[in-house]
C-alpha positions in Angstrom: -128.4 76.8 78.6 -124.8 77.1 78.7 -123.5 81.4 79.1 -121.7 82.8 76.5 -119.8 85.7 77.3 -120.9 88.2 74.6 -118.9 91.6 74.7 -119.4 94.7 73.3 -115.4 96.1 73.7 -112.5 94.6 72.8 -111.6 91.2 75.2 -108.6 88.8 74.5 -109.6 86.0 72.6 -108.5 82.5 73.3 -107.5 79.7 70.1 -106.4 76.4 70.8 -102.2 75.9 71.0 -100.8 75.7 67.2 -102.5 78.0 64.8 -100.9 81.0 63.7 -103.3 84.0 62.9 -102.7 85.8 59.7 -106.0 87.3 59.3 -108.4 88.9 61.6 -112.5 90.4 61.4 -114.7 91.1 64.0 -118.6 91.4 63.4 -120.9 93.1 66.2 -120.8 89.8 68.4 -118.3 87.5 66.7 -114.7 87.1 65.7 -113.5 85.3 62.7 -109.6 84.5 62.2 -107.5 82.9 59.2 -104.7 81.0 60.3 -101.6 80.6 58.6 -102.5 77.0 57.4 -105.3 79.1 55.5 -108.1 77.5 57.7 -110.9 80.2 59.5 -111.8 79.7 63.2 -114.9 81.5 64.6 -116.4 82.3 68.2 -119.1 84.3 69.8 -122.2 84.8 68.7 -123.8 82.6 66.2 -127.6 83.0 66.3 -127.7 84.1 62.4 -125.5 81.0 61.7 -122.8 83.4 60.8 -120.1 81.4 62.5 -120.6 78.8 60.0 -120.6 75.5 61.6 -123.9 74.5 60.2 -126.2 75.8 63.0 -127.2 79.0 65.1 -125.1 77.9 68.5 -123.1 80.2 69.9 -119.2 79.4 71.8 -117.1 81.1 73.5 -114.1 78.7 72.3 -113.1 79.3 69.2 -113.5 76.6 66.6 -112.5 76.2 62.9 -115.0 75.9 60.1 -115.0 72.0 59.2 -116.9 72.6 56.3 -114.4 74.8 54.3 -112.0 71.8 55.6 -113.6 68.8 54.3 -114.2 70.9 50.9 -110.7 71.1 50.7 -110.8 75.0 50.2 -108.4 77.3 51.6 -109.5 80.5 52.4 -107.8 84.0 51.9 -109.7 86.4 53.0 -112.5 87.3 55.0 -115.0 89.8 56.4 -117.6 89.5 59.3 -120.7 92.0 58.5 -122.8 93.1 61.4 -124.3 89.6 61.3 -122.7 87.7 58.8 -119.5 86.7 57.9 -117.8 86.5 54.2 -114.8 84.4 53.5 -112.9 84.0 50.0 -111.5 80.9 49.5 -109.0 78.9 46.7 -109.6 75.2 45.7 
């Protein structure tokens, strides 16, 4: 199994050249971002599924949530919980 570096204090976190952040939560042991293109990108720790790429794998690159994507919904706003994460989103 691959290590995933899972911190409890702030780190620096790492997104792919291009996106702008406007928006930023962080849950116990993930990170969620908006960008400015209103997409959300997610890393850490996804064992509850709260990173929302369709299954409980964890990354330590962060990766944008295809599924709000290919629904064609921009999202606004969001909130990581403890082990979840809460996004609102426009059609």
């Amino acid at each position: 199994a691959a290590f995933i570096s899972i911190q409890a204090f702030p780190a620096l976190l790492d997104l792919p050249q291009g996106p702008e952040v406007s928006t930023v939560s962080c849950g116990s042991r993930h990170t969620a971002v908006i960008t400015r293109s209103h997409c959300v990108m997610t890393v850490s720790a996804g064992k509850y599924g709260q990173l929302g790429h369709g299954d409980n794998t964890s990354s330590d690159q962060a990766r944008r949530v295809e599924h709000l994507v290919a629904k064609g919904l921009r999202a606004e706003e969001v909130v990581c919980g403890p082990w979840t994460t809460y996004v609102r989103v426009l059609e």
